[in-house]
KOLFIKOL-63433 format. One line per 8 residues: number of its first residue (from 1); for each residue x, y, z of C-alpha. Coordinates in nm, 4 decimals. Layout:
BEGIN
NUM	X,Y,Z ~ ...
END
This chain:
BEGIN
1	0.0000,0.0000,0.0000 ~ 0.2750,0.2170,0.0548 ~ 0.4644,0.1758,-0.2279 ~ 0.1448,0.2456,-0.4033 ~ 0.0470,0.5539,-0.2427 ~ 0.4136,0.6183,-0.3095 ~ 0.3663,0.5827,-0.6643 ~ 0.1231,0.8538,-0.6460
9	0.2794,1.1145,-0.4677 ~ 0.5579,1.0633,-0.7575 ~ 0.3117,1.1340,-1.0599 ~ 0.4106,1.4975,-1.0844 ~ 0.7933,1.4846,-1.1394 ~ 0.7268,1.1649,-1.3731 ~ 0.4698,1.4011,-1.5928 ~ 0.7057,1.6515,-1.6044
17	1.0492,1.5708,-1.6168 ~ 0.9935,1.2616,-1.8298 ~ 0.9151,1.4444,-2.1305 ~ 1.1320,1.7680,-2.0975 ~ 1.3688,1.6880,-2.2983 ~ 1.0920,1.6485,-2.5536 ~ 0.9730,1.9828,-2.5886 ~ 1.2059,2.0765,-2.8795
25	1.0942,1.7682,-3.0911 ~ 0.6966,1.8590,-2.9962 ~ 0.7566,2.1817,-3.1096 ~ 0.8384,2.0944,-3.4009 ~ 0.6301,1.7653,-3.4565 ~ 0.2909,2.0010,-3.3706 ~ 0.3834,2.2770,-3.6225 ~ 0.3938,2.5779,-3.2941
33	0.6014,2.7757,-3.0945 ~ 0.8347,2.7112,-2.7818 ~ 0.5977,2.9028,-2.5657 ~ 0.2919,2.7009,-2.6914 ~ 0.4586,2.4165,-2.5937 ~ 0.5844,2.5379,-2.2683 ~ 0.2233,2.6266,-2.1599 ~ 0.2052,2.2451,-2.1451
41	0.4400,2.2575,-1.8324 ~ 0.2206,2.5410,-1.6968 ~ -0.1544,2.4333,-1.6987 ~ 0.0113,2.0971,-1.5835 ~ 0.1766,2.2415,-1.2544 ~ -0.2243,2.4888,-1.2470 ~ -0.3639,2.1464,-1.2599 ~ -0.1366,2.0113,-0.9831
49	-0.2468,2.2959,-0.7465 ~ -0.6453,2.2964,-0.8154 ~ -0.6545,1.9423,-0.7963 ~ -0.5390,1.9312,-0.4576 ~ -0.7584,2.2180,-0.3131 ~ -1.0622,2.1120,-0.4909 ~ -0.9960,1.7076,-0.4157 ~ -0.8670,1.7411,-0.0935
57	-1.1843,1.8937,0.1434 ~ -1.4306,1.6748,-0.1029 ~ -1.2549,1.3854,0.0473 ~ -1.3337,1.4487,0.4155 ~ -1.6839,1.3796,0.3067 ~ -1.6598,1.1399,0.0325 ~ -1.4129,0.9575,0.1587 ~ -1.0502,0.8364,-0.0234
65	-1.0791,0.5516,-0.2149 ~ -1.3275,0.6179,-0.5094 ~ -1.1665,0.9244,-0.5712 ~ -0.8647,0.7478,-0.5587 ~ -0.9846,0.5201,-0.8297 ~ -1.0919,0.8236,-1.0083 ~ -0.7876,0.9900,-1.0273 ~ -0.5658,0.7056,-1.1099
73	-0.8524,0.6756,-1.4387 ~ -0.8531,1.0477,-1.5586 ~ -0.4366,1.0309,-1.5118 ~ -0.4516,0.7348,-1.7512 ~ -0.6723,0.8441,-1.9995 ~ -0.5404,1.1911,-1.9728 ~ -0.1297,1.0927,-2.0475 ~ -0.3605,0.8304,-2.3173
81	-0.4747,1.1726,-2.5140 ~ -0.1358,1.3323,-2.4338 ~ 0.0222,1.0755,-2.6654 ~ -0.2378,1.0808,-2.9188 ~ -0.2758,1.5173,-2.9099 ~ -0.3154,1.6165,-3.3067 ~ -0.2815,1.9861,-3.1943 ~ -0.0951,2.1720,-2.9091
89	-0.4087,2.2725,-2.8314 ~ -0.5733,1.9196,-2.7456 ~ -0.2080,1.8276,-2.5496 ~ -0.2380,2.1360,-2.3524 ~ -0.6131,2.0370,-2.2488 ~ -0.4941,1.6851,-2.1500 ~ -0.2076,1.8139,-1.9860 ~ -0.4648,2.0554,-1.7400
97	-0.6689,1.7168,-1.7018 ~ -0.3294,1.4926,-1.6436 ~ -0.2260,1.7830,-1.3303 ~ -0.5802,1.7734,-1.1732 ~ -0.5955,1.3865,-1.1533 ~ -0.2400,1.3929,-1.0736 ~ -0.2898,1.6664,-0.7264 ~ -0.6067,1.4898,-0.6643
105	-0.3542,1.1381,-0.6250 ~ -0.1018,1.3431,-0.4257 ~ -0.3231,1.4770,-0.1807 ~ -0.5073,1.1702,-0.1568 ~ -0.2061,0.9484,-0.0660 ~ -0.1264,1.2138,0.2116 ~ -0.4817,1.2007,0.3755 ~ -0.4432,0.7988,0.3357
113	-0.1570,0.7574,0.5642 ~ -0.2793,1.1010,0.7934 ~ -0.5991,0.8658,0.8348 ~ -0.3713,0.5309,0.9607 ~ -0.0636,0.6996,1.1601 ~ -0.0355,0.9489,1.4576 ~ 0.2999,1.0972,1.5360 ~ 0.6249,0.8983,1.4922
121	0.4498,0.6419,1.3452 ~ 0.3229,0.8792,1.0557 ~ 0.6577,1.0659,1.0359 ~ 0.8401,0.7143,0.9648 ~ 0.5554,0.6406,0.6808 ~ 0.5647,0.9599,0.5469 ~ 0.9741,0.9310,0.5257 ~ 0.9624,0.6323,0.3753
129	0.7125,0.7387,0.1142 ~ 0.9219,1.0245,0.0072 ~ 1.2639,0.7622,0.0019 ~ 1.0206,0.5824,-0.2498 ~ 0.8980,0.8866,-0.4215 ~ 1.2454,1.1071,-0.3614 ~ 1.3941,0.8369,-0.6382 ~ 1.1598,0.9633,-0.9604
137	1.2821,1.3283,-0.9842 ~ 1.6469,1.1806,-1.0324 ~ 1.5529,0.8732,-1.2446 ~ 1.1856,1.0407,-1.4656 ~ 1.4693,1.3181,-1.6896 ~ 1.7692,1.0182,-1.7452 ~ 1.4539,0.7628,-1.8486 ~ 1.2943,1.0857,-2.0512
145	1.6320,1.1092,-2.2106 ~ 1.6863,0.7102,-2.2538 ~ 1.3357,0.6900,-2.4106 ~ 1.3082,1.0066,-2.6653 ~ 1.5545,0.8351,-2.9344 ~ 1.4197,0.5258,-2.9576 ~ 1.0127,0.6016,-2.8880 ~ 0.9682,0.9760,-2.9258
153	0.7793,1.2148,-2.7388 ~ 0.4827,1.0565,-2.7947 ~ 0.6327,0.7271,-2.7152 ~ 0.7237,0.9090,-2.3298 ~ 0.3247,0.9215,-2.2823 ~ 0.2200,0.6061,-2.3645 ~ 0.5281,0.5074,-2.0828 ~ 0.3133,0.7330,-1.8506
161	-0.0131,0.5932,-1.9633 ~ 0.1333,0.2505,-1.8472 ~ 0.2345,0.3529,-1.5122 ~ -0.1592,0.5161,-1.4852 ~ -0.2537,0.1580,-1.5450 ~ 0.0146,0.0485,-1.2285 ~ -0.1487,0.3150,-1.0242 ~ -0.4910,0.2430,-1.0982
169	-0.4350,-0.1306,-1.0707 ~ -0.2441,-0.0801,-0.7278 ~ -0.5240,0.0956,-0.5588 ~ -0.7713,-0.1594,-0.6485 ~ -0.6101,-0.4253,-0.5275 ~ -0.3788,-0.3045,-0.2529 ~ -0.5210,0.0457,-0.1015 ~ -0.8490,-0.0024,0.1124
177	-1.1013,0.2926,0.1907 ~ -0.8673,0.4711,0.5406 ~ -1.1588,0.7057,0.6508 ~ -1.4597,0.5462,0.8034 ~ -1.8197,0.6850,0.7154 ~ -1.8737,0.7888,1.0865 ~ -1.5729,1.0330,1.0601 ~ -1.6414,1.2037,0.7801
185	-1.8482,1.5319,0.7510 ~ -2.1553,1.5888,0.5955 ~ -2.0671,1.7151,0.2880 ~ -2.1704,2.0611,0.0633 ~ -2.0757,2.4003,0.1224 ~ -2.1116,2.4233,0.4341 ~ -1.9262,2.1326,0.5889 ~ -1.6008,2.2411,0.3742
193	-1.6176,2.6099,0.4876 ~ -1.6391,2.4627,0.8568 ~ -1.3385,2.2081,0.7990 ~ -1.1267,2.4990,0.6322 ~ -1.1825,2.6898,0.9041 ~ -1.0970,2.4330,1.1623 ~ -0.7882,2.3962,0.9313 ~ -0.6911,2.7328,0.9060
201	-0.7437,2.8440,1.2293 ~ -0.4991,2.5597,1.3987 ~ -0.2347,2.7708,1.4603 ~ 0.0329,2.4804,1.4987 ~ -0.1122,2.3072,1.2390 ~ 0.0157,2.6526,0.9898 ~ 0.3688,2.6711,1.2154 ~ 0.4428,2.2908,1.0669
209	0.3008,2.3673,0.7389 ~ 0.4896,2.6526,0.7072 ~ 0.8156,2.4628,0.7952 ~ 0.7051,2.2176,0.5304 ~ 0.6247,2.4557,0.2934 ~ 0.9383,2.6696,0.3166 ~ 1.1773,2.3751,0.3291 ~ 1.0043,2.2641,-0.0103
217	1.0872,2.6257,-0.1086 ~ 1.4494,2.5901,-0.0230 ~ 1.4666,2.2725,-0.2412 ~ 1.2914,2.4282,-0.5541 ~ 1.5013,2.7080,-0.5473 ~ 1.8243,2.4248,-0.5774 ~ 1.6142,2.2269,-0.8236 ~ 1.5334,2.5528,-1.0588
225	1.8925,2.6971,-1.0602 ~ 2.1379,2.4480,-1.0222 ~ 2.1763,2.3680,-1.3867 ~ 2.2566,2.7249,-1.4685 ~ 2.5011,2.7629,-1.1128 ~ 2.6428,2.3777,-1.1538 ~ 2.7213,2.4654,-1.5469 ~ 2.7377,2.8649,-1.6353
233	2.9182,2.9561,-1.2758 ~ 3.1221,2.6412,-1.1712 ~ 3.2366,2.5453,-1.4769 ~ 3.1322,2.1487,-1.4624 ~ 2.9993,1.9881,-1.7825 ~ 2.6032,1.8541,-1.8142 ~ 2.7518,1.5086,-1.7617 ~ 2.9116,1.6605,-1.4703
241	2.5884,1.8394,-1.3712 ~ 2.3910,1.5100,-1.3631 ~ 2.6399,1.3483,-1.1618 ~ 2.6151,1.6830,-0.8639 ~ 2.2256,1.6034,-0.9053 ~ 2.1842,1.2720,-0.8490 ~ 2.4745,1.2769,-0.5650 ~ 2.2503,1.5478,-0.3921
249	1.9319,1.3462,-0.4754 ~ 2.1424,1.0502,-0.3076 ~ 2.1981,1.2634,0.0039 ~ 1.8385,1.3469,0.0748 ~ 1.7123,0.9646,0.0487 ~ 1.9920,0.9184,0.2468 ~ 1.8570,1.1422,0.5104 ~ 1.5305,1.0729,0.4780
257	1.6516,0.6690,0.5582 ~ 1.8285,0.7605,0.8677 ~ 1.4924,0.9745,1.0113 ~ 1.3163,0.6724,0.9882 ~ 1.5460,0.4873,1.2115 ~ 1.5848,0.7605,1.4329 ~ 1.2144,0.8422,1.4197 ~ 1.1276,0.6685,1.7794
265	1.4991,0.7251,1.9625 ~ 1.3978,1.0771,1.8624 ~ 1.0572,1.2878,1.8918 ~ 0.9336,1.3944,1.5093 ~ 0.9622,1.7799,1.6224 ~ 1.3057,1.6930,1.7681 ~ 1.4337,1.5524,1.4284 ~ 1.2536,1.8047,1.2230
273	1.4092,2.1083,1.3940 ~ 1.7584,1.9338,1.3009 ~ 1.6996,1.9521,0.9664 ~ 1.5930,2.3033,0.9468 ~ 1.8499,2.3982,1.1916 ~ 2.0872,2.1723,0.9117 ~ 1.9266,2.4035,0.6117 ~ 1.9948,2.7073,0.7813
281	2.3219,2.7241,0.8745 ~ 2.4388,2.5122,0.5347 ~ 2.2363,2.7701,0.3922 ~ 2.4142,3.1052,0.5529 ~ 2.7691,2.8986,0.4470 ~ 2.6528,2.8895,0.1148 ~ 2.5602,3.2651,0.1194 ~ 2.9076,3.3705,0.2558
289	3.1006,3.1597,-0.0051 ~ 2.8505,3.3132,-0.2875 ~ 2.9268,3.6497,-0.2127 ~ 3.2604,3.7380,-0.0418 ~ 3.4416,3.4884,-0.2762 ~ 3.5031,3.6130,-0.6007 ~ 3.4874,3.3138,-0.8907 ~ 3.4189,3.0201,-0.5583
297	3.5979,2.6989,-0.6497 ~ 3.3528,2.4270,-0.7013 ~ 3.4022,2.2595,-0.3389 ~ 3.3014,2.6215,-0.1911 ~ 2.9550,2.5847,-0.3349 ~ 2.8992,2.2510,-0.3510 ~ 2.9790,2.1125,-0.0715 ~ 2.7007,2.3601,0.1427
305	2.4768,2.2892,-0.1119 ~ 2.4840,1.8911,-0.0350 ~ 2.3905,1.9302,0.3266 ~ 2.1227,2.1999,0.1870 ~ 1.9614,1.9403,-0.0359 ~ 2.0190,1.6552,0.2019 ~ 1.8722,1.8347,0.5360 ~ 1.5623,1.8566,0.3293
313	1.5504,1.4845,0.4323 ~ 1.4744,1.5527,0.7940 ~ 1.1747,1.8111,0.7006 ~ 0.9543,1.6806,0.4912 ~ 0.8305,1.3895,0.6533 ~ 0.8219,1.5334,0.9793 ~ 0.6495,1.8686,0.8856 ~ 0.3734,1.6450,0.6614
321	0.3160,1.4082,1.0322 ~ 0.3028,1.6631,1.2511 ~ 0.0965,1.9213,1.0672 ~ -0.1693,1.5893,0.9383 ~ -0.1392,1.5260,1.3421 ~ -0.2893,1.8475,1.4149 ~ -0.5960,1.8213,1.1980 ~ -0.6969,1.4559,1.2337
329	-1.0839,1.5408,1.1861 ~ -1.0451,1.6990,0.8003 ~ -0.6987,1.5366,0.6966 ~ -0.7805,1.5698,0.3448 ~ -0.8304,1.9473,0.3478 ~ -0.4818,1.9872,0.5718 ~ -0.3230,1.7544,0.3233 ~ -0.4655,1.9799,-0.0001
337	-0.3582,2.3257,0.2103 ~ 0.0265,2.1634,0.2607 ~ -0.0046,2.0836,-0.1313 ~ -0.1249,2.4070,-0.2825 ~ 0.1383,2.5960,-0.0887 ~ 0.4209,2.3640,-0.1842 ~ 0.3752,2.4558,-0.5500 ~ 0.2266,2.7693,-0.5466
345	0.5128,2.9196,-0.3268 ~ 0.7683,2.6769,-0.5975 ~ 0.5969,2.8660,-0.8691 ~ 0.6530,3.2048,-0.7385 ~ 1.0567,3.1272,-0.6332 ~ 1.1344,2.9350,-0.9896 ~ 1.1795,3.2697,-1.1480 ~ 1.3029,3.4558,-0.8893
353	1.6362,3.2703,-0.8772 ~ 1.7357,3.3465,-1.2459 ~ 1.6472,3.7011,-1.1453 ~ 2.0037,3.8110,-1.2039 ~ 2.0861,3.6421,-1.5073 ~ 2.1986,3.2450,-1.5617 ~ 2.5834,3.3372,-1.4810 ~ 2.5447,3.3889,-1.0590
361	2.5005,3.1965,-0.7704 ~ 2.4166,3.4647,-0.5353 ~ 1.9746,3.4583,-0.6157 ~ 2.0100,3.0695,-0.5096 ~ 2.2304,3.1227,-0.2243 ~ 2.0110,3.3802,-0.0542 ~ 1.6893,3.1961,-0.1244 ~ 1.8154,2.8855,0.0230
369	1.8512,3.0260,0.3928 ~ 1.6175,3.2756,0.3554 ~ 1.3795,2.9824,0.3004 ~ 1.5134,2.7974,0.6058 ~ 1.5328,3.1463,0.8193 ~ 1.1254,3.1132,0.7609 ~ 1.1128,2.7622,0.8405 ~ 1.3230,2.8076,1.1318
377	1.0599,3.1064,1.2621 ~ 0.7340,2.9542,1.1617 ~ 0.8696,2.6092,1.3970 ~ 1.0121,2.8357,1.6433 ~ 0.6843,3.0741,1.7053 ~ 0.3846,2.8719,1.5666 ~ 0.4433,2.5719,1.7230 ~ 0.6294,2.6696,2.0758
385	0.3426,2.5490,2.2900 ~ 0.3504,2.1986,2.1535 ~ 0.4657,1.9225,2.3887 ~ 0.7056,1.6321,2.3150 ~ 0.5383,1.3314,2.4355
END
């Protein structure tokens, strides 16, 4: 079930770094321009944040698993017309209808395991689900690359078509309904402007997501300009560059592996303040190389920017578990709140670090503690009331 739910969560960097290095080839294969194309990357990420909010509160009342089902469908018969799209028109439809299904699955997945766990016990599922899922942003662009030759573009949907099928399949068989009738609400208007209230007005509940949504920040800001710092400032060759990324994708499954062991030894808050307190100060190193050394050797930058990337292992997991443990009577809605503001905050940073032009670290290196400053407030002041147990 976990590996499943897994699976899920790690639908959006499958669907979009799979076929990135296909948007040349589509833009010339559909007869349009590089910006039509790229609008297939935005309504997809739109999609991703919608779904969530919209899916998310319905499924405190309707409960998880036919939406589940659902989703899994519309992602299949969405990446289905993706492959099949005549017109960038019709691909940039079924890529809005491939990001809803897709943030309906992540959310979904989060609420499952919020409706099972409490505590450590969540914080160890939820850090092994993002081991599982933390694999597919470093594998989905080297199997996009592997698979354009030989299939195509189109060819890179019908792979993601099959794995709709795995999903779909996988929840039938393996993921049972988690929220029982008698704890859901009544449904309509009403009922979600209640839960999102409750939500909402949970102060710790905002302190953790905050610290979760932040620390996602801190990592977007890496994942959006590391090619240009890794390549244009440092130096290093793309081969080179996909070496640095896997080694720091390496480092944060790495860290995420050794919170679940510790996860138990340690309280969840305990552990998660390590990690921020880890993103921090790797951050402010990062800053000082960035700016008082002129032309940093490669070690300089890269070497703050592992522990950056892999501190990010202690946070997620135990910001998701602690903020799900905080609104246990409309999970879905805290898990869609957590989601929207992960990529609607990653939306608003992606630009912001190429701000100065593709041939400087410094953007990166002051929106990677900056982002962890945040974190380290909204854990500090949000949630200082909350006992360890």
């Amino acid at each position: 079930m976990l590996c499943v739910l897994a699976l899920l969560s790690a639908i959006a960097p499958l669907a979009t770094d799979m076929y990135l290095p296909g948007l040349p080839l589509m833009t010339e294969s559909l007869n349009t321009s590089a910006p039509s194309v790229q609008l297939t990357l935005t309504t997809f990420m739109a999609g991703l944040g919608i779904g969530q909010l919209v899916v998310g509160p319905l499924s405190d009342g309707l409960g998880r698993r036919r939406l589940l089902i659902g989703a899994t469908v519309v992602t299949t018969l969405a990446a289905m017309a993706c492959a099949l799209a005549p017109t960038v028109e019709t691909l940039i439809a079924a890529r809005l209808f491939q990001g809803l299904s897709g943030g309906a699955a992540i959310v979904l997945a989060r609420a499952c395991i919020a409706d099972r766990a409490r505590g450590d016990s969540a914080a160890r599922l939820f850090s092994i689900m993002m081991i599982i899922g933390g694999v597919a942003p470093v594998v989905a662009p080297l199997m996009g690359g592997a698979l354009l030759g030989p299939v195509g573009w189109r060819g890179i949907f019908w792979v993601l078509t099959a794995a709709g099928v795995v999903m779909f399949a996988g929840v039938l068989i393996l993921v049972p309904e988690t929220l029982p009738v008698e704890n859901r609400h009544g449904g309509g208007l009403t009922a979600l402007v209640r839960n999102l209230r409750y939500v909402v007005g949970n102060r710790v509940y905002l302190g953790y997501a905050f610290t979760f949504m932040f620390g996602f920040v801190a990592l977007f800001s890496y994942i959006s300009a590391s090619p240009f710092v890794v390549q244009n400032v440092l130096g290093l060759s793309p081969g080179q560059f996909s070496m640095v990324f896997a080694v720091n994708a390496a480092g944060m499954v790495g860290a995420a592996i050794v919170n679940t062991r510790l996860v138990g030894t340690f309280h969840a808050r305990q552990l998660l303040g390590f990690g921020v307190t880890l993103l921090l100060a790797a951050g402010v190193v990062l800053l000082l190389a960035a700016t008082l050394i002129d032309s940093p050797p490669w070690w300089a930058i890269l070497i703050p920017l592992f522990v950056s990337v892999s501190s990010i292992g202690f946070v997620m997991g135990n910001a998701t578990a602690l903020a799900q443990g905080e609104v246990t009577r409309a999970s879905g809605t805290g898990s869609a709140l957590l989601g929207a503001g992960q990529f609607g905050l990653a939306a608003v940073v992606s630009p912001l670090v190429g701000i100065a032009g593709p041939d400087t670290a410094v953007p990166m290196a002051v929106a990677i503690p900056s982002a962890g400053a945040v974190a380290m407030l909204s854990l500090l002041v949000l949630t200082r009331r909350t006992h360890i147990s």
